[in-house]
N, C-alpha and C positions, 0 to 999 in steps of 0.2 A: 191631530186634526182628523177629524171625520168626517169622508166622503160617499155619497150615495154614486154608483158606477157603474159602469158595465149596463149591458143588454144581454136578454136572454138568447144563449147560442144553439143551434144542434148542427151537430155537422154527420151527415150521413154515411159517409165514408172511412172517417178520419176519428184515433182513436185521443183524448190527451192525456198527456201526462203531465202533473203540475210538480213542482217542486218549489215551497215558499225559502228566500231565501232571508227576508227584513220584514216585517211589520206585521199587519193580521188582515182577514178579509171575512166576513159573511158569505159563503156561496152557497147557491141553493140548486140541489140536483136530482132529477125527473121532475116530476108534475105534469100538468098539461099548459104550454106555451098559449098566452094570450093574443091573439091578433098576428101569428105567425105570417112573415114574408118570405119570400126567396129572394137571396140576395145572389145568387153564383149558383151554377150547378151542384147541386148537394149540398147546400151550405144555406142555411135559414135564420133570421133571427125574429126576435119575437120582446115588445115593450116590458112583457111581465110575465108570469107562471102561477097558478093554481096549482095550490098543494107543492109538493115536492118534501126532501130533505135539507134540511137545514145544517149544515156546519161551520164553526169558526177555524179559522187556517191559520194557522203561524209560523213561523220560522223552524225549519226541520220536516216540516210537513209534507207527506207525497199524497198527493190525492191523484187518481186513476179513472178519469168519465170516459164509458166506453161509448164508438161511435153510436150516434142515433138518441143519446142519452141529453135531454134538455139540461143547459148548466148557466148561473146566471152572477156574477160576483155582485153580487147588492150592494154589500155596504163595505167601506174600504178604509183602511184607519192607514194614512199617507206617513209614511212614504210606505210603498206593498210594491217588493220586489219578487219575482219568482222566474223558474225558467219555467216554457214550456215545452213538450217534445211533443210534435203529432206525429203519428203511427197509422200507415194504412195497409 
């Protein structure tokens, strides 16, 4: 089953760490953040992104967005388990 998800995140501060641990994800990282809000001190989200990279994630996977770095899970194939660790 496939899910369209997530919103585009930057967190100013705060570094993530992903680890996929079941299913797959489309994430897309840098670009420039469409219609960017501030939701919390340092912490913004944003409906879409212009440009960016594009990856698929799957199980085993560590992906590494450093703070300030727009990141956006698109599309989302259910069930999409993963840990995440934030680092500041």
């Amino acid at each position: 089953m496939r899910y369209w998800a997530g919103v585009v995140e930057i967190h100013e501060l705060d570094t993530d760490i992903v680890y996929v641990l079941k299913g797959s994800a489309q994430v897309i990282t840098g670009g420039t953040p469409v219609g960017m809000k501030m939701i919390a001190p340092h912490e913004f989200r944003a409906p879409s992104v212009d440009g960016g990279e594009t990856r698929r994630l799957v199980p085993g996977d560590v992906l590494i967005i450093p703070n300030g770095v727009p990141h956006w899970f698109k599309e989302v194939e259910a069930p999409f388990d993963y840990y995440v660790v934030k680092v500041r």
